[in-house]
C-alpha positions as CSV (number, residue, x, y, z in Angstrom):
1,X,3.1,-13.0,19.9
2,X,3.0,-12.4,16.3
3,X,0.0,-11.5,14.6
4,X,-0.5,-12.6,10.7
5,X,-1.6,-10.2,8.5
6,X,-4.5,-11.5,6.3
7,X,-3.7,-13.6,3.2
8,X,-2.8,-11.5,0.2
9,X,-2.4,-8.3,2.0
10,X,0.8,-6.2,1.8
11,X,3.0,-4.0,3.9
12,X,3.4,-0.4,2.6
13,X,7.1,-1.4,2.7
14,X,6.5,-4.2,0.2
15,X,4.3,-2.4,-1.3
16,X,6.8,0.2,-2.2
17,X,9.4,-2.8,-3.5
18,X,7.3,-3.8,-5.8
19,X,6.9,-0.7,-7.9
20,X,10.3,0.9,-7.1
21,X,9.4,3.4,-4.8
22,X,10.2,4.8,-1.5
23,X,7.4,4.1,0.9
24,X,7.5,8.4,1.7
25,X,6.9,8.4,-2.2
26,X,3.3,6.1,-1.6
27,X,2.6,8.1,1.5
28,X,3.2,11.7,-0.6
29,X,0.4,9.7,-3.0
30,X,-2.0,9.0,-0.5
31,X,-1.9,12.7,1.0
32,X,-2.2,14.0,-2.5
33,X,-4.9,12.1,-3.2
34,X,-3.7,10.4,-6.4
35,X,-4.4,7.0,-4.7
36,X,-6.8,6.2,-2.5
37,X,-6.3,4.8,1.5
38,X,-6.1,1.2,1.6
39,X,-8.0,-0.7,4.8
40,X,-6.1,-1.0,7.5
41,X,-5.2,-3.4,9.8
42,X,-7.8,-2.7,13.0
43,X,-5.7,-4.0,15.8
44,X,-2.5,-2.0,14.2
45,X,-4.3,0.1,12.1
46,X,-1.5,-0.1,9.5
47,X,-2.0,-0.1,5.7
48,X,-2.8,-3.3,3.9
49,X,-2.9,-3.1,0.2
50,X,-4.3,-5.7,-2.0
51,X,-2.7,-6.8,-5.5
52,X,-5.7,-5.0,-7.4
53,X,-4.3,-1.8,-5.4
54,X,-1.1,-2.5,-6.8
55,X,-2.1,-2.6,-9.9
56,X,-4.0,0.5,-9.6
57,X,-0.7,2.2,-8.3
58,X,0.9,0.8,-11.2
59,X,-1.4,2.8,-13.7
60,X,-1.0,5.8,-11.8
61,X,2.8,5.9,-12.0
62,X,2.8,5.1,-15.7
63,X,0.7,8.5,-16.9
């Protein structure tokens, strides 16, 4: 059975797409602390990152 993920949320995959990034380069971010940890999924508990994340991310990689 396949469980959706909640509207609007994205995969750190997709995630990584979308700005041209590998997803080791978001994690390296995250550990760093130069972005902060998205929620997570709780029956996964895998990363889900919101558009407003995104655009945070995107500020971030253009200083």
């Amino acid at each position: 059975m396949v469980k959706k993920r909640r509207d609007s949320t994205l995969t750190t995959t997709q995630v990584a797409r979308i700005l041209g990034v590998t997803p080791k380069t978001l994690y390296r971010m995250l550990k760093d602390g130069r972005i902060s940890e998205p929620a997570r999924n709780p029956d996964n508990n895998y990363r889900l990152w919101s558009p407003y994340e995104i655009q945070r991310i995107q500020e971030e990689l253009s200083r």
